[in-house]
C-alpha positions as CSV (number, residue, x, y, z in Angstrom):
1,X,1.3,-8.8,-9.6
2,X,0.1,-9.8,-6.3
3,X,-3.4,-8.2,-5.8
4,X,-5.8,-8.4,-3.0
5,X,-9.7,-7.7,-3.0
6,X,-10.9,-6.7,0.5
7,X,-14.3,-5.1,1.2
8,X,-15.2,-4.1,-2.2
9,X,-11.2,-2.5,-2.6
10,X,-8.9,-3.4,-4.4
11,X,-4.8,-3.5,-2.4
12,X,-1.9,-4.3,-5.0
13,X,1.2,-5.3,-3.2
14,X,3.6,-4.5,-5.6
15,X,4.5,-1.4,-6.9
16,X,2.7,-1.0,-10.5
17,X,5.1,-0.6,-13.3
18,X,3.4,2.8,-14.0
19,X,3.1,3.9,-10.8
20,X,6.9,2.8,-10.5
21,X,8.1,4.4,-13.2
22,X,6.1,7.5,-12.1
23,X,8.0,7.9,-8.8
24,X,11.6,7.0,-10.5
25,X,10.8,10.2,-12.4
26,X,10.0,11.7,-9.4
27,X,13.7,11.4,-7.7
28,X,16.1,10.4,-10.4
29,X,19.1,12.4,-9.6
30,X,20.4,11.2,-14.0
31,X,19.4,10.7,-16.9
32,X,19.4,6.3,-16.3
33,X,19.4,6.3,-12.7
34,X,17.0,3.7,-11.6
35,X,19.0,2.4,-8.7
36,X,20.4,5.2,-6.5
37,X,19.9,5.3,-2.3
38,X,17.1,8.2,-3.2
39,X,15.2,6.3,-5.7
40,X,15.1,3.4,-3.3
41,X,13.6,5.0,-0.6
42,X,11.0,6.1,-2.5
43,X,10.0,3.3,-3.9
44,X,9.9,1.5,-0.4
45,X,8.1,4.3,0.7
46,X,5.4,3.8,-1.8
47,X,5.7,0.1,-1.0
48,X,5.2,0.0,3.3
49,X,2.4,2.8,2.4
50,X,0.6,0.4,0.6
51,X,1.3,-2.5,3.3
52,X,0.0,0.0,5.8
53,X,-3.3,0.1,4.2
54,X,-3.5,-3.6,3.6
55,X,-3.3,-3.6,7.2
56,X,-5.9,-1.1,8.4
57,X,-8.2,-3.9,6.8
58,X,-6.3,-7.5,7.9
59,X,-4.8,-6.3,11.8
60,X,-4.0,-10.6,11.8
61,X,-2.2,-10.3,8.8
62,X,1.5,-11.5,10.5
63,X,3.2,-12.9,7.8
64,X,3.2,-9.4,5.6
65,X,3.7,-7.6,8.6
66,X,6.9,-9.2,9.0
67,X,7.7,-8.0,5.6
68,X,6.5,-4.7,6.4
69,X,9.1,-4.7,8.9
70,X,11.6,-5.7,6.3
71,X,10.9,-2.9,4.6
72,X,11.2,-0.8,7.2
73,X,14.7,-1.9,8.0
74,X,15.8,-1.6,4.6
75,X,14.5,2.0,4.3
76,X,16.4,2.8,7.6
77,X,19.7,1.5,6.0
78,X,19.4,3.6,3.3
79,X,18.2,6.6,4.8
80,X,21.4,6.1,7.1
81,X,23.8,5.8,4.4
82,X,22.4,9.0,2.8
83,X,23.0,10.7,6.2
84,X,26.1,9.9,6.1
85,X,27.3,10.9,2.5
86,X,25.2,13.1,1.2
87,X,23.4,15.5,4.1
88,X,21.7,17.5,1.6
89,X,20.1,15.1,-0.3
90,X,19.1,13.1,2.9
91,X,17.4,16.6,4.1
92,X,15.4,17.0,0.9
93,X,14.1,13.5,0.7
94,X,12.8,13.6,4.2
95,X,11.0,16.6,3.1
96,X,9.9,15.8,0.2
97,X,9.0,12.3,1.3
98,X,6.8,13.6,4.3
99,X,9.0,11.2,6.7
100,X,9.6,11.6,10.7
């Protein structure tokens, strides 16, 4: 776990396994589902939230915020494909996910 103390305040940059398995509980659509488009967004999400903090603190930080970026790609993808197959669940994650 990659963890960064700025200012007296502590950033992680990955996702903690709690906290991880707190938000797959969150949107699991099954029983075992750990992988689908939903689940993903939300845990990229959770991740470029925590980059965007990291960043309110380091504005030269240019080698994360290209990750950042990757990130934000990624999330686009899937939030694309979900558009396109499943309308409904697309509409409920932006929603639920505060997002736009």
């Amino acid at each position: 776990m990659i963890k960064i103390y700025s200012q007296n305040k502590e950033v992680n940059l990955v996702l903690e396994k709690n906290k991880k398995r707190e938000i797959i509980e969150d949107f699991k659509i099954h029983g075992r589902d750990t992988g689908s488009a939903v689940v993903q967004v939300a845990l990229l999400t959770e991740r470029i939230n925590s980059l965007t903090e990291h960043f309110k603190d380091h504005p030269k930080d240019f080698h994360s915020r290209r990750g950042l970026l990757m990130l934000v790609g990624k999330r686009k993808r899937f939030l694309e494909y979900l558009k396109k197959n499943n309308n409904k669940k697309y509409k409920e994650l932006i929603k639920k996910l505060n997002l736009r």
